[in-house]
C-alpha positions as CSV (number, residue, x, y, z in Angstrom):
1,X,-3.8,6.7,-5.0
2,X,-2.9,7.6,-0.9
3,X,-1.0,5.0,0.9
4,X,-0.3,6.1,4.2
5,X,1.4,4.9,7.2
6,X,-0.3,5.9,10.3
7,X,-0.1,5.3,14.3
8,X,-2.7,6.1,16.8
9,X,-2.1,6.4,20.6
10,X,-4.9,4.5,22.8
11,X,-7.7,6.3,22.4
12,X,-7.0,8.4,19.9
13,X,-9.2,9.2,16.8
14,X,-8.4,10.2,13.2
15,X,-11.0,10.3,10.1
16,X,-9.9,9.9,7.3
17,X,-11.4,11.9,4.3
18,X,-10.5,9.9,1.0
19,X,-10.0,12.4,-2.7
20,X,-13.4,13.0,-4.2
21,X,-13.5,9.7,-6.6
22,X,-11.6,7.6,-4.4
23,X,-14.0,5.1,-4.0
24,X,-11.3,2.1,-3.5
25,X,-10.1,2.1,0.6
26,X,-8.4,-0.5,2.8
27,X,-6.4,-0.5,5.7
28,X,-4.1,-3.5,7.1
29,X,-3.1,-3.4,10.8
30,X,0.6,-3.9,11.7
31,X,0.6,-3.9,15.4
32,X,-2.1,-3.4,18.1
33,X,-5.8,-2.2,17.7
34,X,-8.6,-0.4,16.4
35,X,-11.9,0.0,18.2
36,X,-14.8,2.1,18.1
37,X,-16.6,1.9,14.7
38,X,-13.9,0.2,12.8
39,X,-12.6,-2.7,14.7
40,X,-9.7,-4.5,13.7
41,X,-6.3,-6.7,15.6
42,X,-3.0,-7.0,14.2
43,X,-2.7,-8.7,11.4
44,X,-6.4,-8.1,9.7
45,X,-6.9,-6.4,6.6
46,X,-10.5,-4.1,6.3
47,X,-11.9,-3.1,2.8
48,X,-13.9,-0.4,3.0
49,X,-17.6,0.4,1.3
50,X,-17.0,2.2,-2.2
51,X,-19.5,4.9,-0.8
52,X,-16.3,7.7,-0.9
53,X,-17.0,8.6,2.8
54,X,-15.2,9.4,5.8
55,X,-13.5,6.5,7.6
56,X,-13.2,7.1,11.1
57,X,-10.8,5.5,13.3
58,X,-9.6,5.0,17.3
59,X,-6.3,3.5,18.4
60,X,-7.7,0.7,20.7
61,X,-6.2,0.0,24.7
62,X,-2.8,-0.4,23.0
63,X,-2.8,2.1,20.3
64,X,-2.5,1.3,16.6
65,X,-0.2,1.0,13.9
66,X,-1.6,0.5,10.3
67,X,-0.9,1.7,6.4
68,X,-4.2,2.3,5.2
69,X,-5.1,3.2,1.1
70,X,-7.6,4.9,-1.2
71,X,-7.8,5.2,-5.0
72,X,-10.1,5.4,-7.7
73,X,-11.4,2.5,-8.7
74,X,-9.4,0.7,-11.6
75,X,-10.9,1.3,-15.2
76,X,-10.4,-2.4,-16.7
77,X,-10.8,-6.1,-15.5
78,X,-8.3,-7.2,-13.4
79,X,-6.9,-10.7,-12.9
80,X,-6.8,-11.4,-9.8
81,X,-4.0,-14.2,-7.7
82,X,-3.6,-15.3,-5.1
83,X,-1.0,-12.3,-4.0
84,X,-1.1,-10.1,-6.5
85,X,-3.2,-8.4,-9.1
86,X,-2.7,-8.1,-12.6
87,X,-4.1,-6.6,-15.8
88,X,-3.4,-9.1,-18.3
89,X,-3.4,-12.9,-17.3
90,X,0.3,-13.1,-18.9
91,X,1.2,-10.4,-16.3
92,X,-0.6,-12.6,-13.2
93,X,1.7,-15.5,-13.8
94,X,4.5,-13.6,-14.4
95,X,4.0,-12.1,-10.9
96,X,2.8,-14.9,-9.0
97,X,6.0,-17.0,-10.2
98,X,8.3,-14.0,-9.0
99,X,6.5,-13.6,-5.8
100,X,7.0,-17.4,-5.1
101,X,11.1,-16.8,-6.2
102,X,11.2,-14.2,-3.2
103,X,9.5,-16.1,-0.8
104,X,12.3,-19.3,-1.1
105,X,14.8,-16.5,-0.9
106,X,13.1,-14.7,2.2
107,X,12.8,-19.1,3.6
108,X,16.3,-19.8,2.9
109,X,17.2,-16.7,5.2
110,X,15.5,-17.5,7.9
111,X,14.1,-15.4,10.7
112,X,15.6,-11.8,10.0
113,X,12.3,-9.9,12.1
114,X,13.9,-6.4,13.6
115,X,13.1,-4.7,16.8
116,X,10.4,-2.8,15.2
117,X,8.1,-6.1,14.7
118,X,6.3,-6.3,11.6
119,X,6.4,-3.2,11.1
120,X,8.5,-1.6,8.1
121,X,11.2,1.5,9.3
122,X,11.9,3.6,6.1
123,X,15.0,5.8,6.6
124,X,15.8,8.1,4.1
């Protein structure tokens, strides 16, 4: 699996070549734009054809930040929620009942958005 963080200047265009057999590819824009052959705003998510091909991609007037993925394709049924996605049905309520937990705790904090928007800052 790639999962990659990427941010495009207006204008500017990247393709993306997925792993032969990654047929699985997504990308979710965080901030700004996409034009050109793959439009998309802030706060869509695009799934990509399983055909393995390049995905091109062009910052829009404002540039563009987004994480996008590929992978191959999962080898069993999956069960799939609402949030998450699981490979047993046990593990799907398990999950969905621990994603609901957070999102109290995340409520009960209230509004802790940082300078950097919506978009995560990983410091190492």
């Amino acid at each position: 699996m790639n999962y990659l963080l990427v941010t495009l200047a207006p204008g500017e265009r990247w393709d993306y070549a997925p792993p032969v057999g990654h047929a699985v590819g997504w990308l979710a824009v965080s901030s700004g734009s996409l034009s050109g052959f793959t439009p998309a705003s802030n706060g869509e998510l695009l799934v990509f054809s399983k055909d393995e091909g390049i995905i091109a991609l062009e910052g829009g007037p404002e540039g563009a930040t987004f994480v996008l993925g590929s992978a191959v394709p999962h080898p069993h049924d999956l069960h799939l929620g609402y949030y998450s996605v699981h490979a047993t049905a046990e593990g799907l309520e398990t999950g969905e009942r621990n994603i609901q937990a957070l999102k109290e705790k995340l409520v009960a904090l209230g509004d802790r958005q940082r300078a950097s928007g919506s978009t995560p800052l990983y410091r190492g």
